[in-house]
C-alpha positions as CSV (number, residue, x, y, z in Angstrom):
1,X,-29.8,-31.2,6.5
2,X,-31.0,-33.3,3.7
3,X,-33.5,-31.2,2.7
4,X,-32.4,-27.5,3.5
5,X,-29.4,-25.3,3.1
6,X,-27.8,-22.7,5.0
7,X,-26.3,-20.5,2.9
8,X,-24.3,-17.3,4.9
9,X,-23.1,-14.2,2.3
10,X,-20.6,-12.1,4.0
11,X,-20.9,-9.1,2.6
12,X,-19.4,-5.3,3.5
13,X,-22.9,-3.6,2.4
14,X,-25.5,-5.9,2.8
15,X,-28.2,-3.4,1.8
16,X,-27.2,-4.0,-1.4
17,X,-28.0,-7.6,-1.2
18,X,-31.2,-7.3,0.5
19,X,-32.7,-4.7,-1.7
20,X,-35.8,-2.8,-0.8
21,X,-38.2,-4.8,2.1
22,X,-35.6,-7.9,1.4
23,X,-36.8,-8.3,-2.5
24,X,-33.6,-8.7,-3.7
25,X,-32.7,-11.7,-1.4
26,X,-35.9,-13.4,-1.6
27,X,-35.6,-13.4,-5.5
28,X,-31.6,-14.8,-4.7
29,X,-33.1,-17.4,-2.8
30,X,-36.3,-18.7,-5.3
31,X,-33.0,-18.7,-7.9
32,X,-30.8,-21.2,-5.5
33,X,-34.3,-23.5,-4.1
34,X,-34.9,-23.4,-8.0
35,X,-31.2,-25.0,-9.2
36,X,-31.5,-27.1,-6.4
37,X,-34.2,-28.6,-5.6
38,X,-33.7,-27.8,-2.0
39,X,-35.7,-25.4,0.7
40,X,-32.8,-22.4,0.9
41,X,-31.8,-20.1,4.1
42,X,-29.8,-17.1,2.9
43,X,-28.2,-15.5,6.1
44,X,-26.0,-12.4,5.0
45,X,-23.2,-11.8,7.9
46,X,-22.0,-7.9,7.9
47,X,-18.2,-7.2,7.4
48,X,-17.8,-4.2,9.4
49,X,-14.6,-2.9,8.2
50,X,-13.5,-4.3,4.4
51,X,-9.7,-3.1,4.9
52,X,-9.7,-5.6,7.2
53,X,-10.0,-8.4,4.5
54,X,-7.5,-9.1,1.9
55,X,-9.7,-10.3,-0.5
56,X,-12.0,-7.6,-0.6
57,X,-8.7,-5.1,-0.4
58,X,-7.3,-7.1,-3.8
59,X,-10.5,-7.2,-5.4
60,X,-11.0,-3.4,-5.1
61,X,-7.6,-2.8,-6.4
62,X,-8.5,-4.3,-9.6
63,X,-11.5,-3.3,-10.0
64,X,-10.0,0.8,-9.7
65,X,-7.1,-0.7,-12.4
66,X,-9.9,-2.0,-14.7
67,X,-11.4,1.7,-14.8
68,X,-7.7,2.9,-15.9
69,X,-6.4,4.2,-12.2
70,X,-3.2,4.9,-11.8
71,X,-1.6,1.6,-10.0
72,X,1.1,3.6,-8.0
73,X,-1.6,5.7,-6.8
74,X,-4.2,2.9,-6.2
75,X,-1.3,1.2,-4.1
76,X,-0.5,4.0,-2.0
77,X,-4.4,5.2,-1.3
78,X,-4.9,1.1,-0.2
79,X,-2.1,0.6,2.0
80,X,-2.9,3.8,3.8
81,X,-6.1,2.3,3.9
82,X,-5.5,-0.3,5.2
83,X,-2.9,1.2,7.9
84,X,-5.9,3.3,9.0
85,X,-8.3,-0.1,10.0
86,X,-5.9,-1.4,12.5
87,X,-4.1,-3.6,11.2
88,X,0.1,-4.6,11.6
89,X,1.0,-4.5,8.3
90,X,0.2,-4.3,4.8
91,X,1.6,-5.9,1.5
92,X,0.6,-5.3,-2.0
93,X,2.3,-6.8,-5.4
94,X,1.2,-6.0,-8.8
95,X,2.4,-7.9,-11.5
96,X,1.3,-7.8,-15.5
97,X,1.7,-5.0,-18.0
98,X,1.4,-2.3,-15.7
99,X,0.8,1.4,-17.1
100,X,0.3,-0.5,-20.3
101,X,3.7,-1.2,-20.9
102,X,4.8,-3.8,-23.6
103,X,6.6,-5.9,-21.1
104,X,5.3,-7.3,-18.0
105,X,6.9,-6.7,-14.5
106,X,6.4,-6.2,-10.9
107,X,5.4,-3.5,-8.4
108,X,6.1,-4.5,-4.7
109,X,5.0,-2.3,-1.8
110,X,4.5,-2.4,2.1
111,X,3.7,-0.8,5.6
112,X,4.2,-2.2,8.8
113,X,5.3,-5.5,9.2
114,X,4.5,-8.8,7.9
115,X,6.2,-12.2,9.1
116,X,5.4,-14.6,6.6
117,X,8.2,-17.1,7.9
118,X,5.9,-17.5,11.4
119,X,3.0,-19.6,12.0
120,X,2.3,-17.5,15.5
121,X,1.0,-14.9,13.0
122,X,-2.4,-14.6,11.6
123,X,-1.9,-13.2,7.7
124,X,-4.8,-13.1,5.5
125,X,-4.2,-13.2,1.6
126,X,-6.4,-12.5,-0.6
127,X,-6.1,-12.5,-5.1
128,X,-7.7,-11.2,-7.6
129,X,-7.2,-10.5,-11.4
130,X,-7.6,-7.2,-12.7
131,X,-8.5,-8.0,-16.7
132,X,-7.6,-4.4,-18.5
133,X,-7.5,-3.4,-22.4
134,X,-3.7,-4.4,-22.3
135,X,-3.8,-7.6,-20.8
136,X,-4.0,-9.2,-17.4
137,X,-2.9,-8.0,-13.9
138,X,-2.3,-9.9,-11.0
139,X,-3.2,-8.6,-7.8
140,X,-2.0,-9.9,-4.1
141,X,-2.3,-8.9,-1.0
142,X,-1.0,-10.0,2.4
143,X,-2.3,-8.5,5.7
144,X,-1.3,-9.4,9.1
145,X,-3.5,-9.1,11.8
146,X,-1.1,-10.2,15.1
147,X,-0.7,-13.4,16.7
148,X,-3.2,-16.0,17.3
149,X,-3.5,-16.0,20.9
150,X,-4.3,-12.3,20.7
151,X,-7.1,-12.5,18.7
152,X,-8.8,-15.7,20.9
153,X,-8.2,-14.1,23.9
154,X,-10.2,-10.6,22.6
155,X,-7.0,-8.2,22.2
156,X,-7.1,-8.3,18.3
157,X,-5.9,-4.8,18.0
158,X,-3.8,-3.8,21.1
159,X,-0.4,-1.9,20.8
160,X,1.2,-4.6,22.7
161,X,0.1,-7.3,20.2
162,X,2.8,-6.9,18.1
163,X,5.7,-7.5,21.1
164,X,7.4,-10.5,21.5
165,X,6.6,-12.7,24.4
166,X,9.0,-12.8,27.1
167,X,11.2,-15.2,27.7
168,X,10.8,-17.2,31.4
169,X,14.5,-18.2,31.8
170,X,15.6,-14.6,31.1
171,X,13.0,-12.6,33.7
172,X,15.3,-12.9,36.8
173,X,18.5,-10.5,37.7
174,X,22.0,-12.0,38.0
């Protein structure tokens, strides 16, 4: 409305946000009503499972390359990760001076399967930079959840999400 704002923080550990007895958020929101000008409602939405999101997956990788990890390993440990929430498939790309090395290049990795020539598909991408002592890395991440109509009609994770539908013409015997 004119005079209030809805603001929702989704968030994989909210506690964090709300502080002790919900300090933290009511100092968050006297910051926002005081920039502007407006009566504020913070509402902070719980991610239950952050392997689940790619941006929150891409954002962890660079944070563990900013504090000098190993990117092979980080990439391995995430798409297992990853594999573990539920989720079709996984796929990572690194690209910058990676290791430190005086060139830049490109480290590609995958599980599962992800169709990115399909609309049918539901794949979340998520970015994020990784700023180290050498220089910048680029980090992507594509996750693929299954199809659409799964998800809408409550079957987000089944085993038989991932099948192809079958085709009408094709279901009698000759």
């Amino acid at each position: 409305t004119r005079n209030q704002v809805i603001v929702y923080l989704h968030s994989a550990r909210p506690g964090i946000i709300i502080g002790k007895k919900g300090q933290e958020i009511d100092r968050l929101k006297g910051q926002l009503e005081d920039q502007t000008g407006r009566r504020m409602e913070v509402k902070i939405v719980e991610i239950n499972n952050p392997f689940r999101s790619a941006t929150l997956v891409a954002e962890d990788m660079a944070q563990q390359l900013q504090k000098r990890g190993s990117f092979r390993r980080t990439i391995k440990r995430m798409l297992d990760q990853v594999m573990e929430a539920g989720v079709h498939g996984v796929k990572v790309e690194l690209s910058g001076r990676l290791g430190g090395a005086d060139m830049s290049r490109k480290e590609k990795a995958s599980r599962g399967s992800i169709p990115l020539s399909t609309l049918q598909r539901h794949i979340d991408y998520g970015f994020a930079v990784a700023k180290t002592a050498q220089g910048v890395i680029g980090v992507k991440v594509w996750i693929d959840h299954g199809n659409y109509t799964d998800e809408e009609a409550g079957n987000g994770s089944d085993a038989k999400a991932g099948k192809a539908p079958k085709n009408p013409k094709r279901s009698h015997k000759r």
